[in-house]
N, C-alpha and C positions, 0 to 999 in steps of 0.2 A: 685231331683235326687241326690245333693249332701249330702243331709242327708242319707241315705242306704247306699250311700261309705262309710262315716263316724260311720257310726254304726256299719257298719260290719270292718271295721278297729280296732274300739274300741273291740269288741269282739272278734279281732284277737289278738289284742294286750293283753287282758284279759286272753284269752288261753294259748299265750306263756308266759305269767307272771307266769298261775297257773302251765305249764310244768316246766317251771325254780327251781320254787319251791317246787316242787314233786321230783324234782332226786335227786337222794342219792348225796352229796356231800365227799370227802375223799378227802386221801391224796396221793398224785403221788408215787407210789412204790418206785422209783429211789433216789429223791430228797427231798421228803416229802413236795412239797411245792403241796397248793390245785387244785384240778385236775379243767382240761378248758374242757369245751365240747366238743369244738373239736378236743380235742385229746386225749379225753377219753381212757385208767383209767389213762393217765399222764397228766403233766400240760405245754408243749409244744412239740413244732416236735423235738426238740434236743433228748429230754428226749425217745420219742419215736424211732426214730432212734437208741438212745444208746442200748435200748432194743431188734429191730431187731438185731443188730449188734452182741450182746448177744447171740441170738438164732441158729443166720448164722454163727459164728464162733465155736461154744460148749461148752458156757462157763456154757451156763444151760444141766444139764444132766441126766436122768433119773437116778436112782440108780438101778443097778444089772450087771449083767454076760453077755459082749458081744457076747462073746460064744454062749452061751445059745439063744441071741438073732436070731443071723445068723443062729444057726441050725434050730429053728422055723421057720425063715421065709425060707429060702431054700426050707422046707418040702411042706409050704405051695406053693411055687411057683410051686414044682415038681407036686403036687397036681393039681393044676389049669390050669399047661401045658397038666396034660395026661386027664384031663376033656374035655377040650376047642380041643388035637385033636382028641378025640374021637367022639367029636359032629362035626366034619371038616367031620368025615369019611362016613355020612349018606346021 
């Protein structure tokens, strides 16, 4: 019985060797040091955090016309408000 644990270990262990070496490897965005699986595409939780932190603050931004942006979505809310009570009203 303890050979079939063993073998199937061995073939577990074979799997995740051929996984390891099938993912694309690079470089952490931030830091350019090589990226850790788990914490994929950086290569630590620092690095990842600096990122959110990034995100949640504004420091990444889309490029265009805020303007522009608010009145689009306004439109669309006004839109989705007289949808939603119009099907209220059936």
């Amino acid at each position: 019985m303890t050979e079939g644990r063993n073998s199937v270990n061995a073939q577990d262990r074979l799997t995740q060797d051929r996984l390891k070496k099938s993912k694309k490897t690079g470089k952490c965005p931030l830091c350019k040091k090589e990226i850790v699986h788990d914490f994929r595409p950086f290569c630590s939780k620092r690095c990842k955090m600096v990122d959110l932190y990034k995100w949640v603050s504004g420091h990444y931004v889309i490029p265009g016309d805020p303007n522009q942006v608010l009145e689009v979505e306004e439109k669309e809310a006004k839109e989705e408000w007289q949808s939603s009570s119009v099907d209220d009203d059936f």
